[in-house]
N, C-alpha and C positions, 0 to 999 in steps of 0.2 A: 463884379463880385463873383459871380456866376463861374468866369474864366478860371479867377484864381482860388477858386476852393477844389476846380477839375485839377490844376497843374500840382495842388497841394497833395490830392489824393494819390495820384501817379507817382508821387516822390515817395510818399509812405510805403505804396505798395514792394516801388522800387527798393527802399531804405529793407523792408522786411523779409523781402526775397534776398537779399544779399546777406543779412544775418542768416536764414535758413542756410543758406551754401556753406558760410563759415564756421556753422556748428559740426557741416559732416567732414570738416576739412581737417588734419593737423596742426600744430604748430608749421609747418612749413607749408601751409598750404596744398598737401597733398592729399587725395580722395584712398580709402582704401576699401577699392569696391571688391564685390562678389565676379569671380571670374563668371564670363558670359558661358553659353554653352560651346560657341564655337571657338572659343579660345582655348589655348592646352596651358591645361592645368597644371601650375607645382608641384611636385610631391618627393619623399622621401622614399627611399627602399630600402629591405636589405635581402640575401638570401636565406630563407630559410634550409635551416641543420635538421638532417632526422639523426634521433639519439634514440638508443636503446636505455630505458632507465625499468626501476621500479616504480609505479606509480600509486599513487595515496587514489582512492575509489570517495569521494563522498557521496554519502547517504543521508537518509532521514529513515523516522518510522515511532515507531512506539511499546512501550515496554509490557511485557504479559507474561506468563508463566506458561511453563510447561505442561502443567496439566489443566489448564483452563476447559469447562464443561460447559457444555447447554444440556439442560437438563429437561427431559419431558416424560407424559406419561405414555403406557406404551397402550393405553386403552383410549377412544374417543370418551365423550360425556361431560359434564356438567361441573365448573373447577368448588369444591365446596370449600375453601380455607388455601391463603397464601400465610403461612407461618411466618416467614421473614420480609424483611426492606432489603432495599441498597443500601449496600455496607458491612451487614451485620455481617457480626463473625458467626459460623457452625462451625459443631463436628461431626466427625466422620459417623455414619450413622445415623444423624438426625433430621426424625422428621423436617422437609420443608415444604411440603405443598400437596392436598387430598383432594379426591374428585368426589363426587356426590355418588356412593354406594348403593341407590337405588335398584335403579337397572344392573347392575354387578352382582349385587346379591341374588337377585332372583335369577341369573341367569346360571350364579351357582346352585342355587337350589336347583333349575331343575335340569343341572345337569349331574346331581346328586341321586334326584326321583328316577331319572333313565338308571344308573349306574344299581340302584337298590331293584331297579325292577327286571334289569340284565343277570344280576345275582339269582334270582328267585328262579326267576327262566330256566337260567343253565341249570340249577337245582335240581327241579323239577321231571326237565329232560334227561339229566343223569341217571334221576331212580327208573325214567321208564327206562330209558337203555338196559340198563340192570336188570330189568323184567322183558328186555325184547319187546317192547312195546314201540320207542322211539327207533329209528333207523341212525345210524352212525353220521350220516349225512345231516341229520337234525340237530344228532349231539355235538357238532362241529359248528354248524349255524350257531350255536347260541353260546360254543364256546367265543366265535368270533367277534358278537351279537355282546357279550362281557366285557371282552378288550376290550373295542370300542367304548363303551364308556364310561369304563376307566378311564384312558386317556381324555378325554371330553371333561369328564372331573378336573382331571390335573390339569389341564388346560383353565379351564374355568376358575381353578384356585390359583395358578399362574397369574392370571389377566388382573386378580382380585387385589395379589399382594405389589402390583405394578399400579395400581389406583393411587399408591402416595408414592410421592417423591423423597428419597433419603439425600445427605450431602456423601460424595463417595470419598473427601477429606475432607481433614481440618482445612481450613481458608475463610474464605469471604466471599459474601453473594455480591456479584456486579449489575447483574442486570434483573430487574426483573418486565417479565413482558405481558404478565396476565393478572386480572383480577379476581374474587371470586365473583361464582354467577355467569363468567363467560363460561361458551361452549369450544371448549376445543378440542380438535383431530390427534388421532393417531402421529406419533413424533412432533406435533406442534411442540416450537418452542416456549418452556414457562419458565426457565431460570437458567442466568449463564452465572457459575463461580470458578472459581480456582482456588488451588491449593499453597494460597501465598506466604503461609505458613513454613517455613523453614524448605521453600520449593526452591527452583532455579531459575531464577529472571531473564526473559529473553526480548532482545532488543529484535523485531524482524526491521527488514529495510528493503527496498525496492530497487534493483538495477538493473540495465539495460541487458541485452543478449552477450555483448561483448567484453560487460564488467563482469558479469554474469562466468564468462569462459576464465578470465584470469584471475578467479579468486576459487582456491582450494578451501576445503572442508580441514579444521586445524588452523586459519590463515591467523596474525595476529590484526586485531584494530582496536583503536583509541575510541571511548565514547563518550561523550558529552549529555547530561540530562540537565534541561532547562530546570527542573529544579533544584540542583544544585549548580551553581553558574560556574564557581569556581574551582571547578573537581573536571578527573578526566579518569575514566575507570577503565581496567584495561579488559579486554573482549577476546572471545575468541568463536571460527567460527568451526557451529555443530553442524548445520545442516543445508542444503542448497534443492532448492526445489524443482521440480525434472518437469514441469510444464507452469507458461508466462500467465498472469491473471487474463483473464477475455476480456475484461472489461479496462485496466491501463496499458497491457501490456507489458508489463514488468515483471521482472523475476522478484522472487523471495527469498532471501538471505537469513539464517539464525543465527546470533550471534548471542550468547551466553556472558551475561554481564558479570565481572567479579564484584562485589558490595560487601567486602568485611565488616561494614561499620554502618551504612546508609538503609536505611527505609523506605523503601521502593513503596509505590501504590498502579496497580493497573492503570496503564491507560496515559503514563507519564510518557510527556515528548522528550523522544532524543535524535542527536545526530553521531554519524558516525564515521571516523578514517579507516577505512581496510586495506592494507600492504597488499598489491596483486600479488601472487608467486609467483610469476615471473616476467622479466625486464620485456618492456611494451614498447615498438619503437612507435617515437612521435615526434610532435616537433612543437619546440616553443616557441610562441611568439609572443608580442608584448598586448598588452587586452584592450589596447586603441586600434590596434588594428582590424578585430572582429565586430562588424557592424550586425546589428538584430539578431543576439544571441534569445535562444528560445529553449531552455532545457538542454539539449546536449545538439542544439542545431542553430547556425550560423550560416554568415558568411562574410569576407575576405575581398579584396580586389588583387588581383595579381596581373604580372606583367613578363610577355616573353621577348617583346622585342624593344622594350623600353621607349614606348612611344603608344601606344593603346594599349588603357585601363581594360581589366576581362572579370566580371564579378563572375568568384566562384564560392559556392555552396562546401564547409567543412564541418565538420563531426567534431565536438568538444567533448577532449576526455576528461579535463578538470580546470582545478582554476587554485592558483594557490595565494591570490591574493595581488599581483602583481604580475606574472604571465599566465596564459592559458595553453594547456598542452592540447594538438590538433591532432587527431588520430587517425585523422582519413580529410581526403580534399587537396593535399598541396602536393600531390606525388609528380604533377606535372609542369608544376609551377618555375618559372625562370627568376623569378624575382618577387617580395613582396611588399605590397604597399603599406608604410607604415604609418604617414602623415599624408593630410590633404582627402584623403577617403570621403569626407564629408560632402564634397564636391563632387564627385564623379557619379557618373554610372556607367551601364554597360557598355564598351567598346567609346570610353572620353580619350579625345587627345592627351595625353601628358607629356611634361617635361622634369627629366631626373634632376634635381639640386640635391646637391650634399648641405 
């Protein structure tokens, strides 16, 4: 009994390993395995073309106004009153935000009591001069001794009418960053607005050094705003900025949105096409071909003696949906690999099929 429940087992074992084999098989019983390492590899090529074209730049970024403020007080001290929220609409002119007048005021009082008691002075030493009593050099001290605080005044009364914050137009308060009761510094920020009020809506956007050189001030580009999905509003660009952010590295782009009809709000995402001004040579290839695209960095396997794979590193200038134009990276290239990539790495045997 013992024997034939062993030969029973061995058969199933049997019976199940043979099923396994036949699940990874064909219809014809053929295996289609994963090329080994030391085997060469299939692959497909073609030569890559350098073309001189005009190329589309895509971007991103978000929409603001041109005269967009941060607004602070230009005295330190104590915030006594935030007049507005986020959102509200002001105007031009109005109060939005008071400091606690405490310490201000006294500071103009007694730079008042100096200025009334520098008056009396000169006064004073004027009659003795008149009587030869003060010397010329006295009466000039105390003309000097007056100035002084005078200006000390106007200063002091400067400092006093910089305690509140006015809107410097009509728009809308965005930001606000303080409450009352805090203490805050000299140029701290308390309120960022814009003049969104019949102002000029600017998309900026972030490009590389290179997008950066082939896009002129005037250029034309198409812009997209995720809130409107189905509109394309046409742009143009005003401004290009002459040093990259420290912190991405990218350049700044201003592009001046048209909106005859549309309601922009701060802060709305767009993207954007900008025509380079002038034709960029590059080269296209198809977008299976670039393996771990990362932002505008890739790479490529290419091939010069059509027998060993060469992974090389190229520059991605865009992508239009269906090929990707390469800007830099295949200037040396004999051939490029456009199928089978998956497979390889650096320096794999291959073999060309058409």
């Amino acid at each position: 009994m013992k024997h034939f429940l062993k030969i029973t087992l061995i058969t199933t074992a049997v019976i199940s390993l043979t099923a396994i084999v036949q699940s990874c098989t064909d219809g014809k019983a053929n295996t289609d395995s994963i090329p080994k390492k030391t085997e060469s590899i299939p692959v497909k090529v073609l030569r890559p073309e350098r073309s001189s074209d005009q190329i589309i730049i895509k971007a991103s970024g978000r929409l603001t106004t041109d005269d967009e403020a941060v607004l602070s007080f230009k005295t330190a001290g104590i915030v006594n009153a935030v007049l507005v929220k986020e959102g509200d609409r002001v105007k031009r002119g109005q109060v939005l935000a008071t400091l606690n007048l405490t310490e201000t005021n006294a500071l103009v009082a007694q730079a008042r009591h100096n200025y009334e008691k520098a008056q009396r002075d000169f006064q004073r030493v004027t009659n003795l001069y008149k009587d030869s009593v003060a010397t010329l050099e006295q009466l000039q001290n105390a003309g000097t001794g007056l100035a002084v605080a005078t200006e000390q005044l106007e200063v002091a009364d400067y400092n006093r009418s910089f305690s509140q914050i006015y809107a410097p137009a009509n728009g809308y308060v965005l930001q606000k960053f303080v409450n009352p009761g805090q203490v805050v510094g000299t140029g701290d920020p308390v309120l960022m607005t814009n003049g969104a009020i019949g102002s000029k809506w600017i998309l900026k956007i972030g490009v590389s050094d290179r997008q950066w050189a082939s896009i002129d001030v005037n250029g034309k580009a198409g812009v997209r705003i995720d809130a409107f999905p189905s509109r394309e509003f046409k742009a143009v660009v005003i401004r290009k900025s002459g040093a990259s952010d420290p912190q991405t590295g990218a350049f700044t782009i201003d592009l001046l949105v048209r909106h005859p009809d549309a309601k922009f709000a701060n802060g709305m995402f767009g993207s954007a096409d900008v025509t380079s001004a002038r034709p960029q040579a590059s080269w296209s290839i198809p977008y299976e071909a670039v393996l771990d695209a990362n932002a505008n960095e890739g790479f490529v396997f290419v091939t010069n003696d059509f027998k060993t794979a060469i992974r090389q590193p190229v520059v991605i200038e865009s992508f239009d949906g269906t090929a990707i134009r390469i800007s830099k990276g295949l200037e040396d290239a004999g051939a490029l690999i456009v199928s089978g990539s998956a497979y390889l790495s650096d320096s794999s045997s291959i073999t060309v099929v058409k």
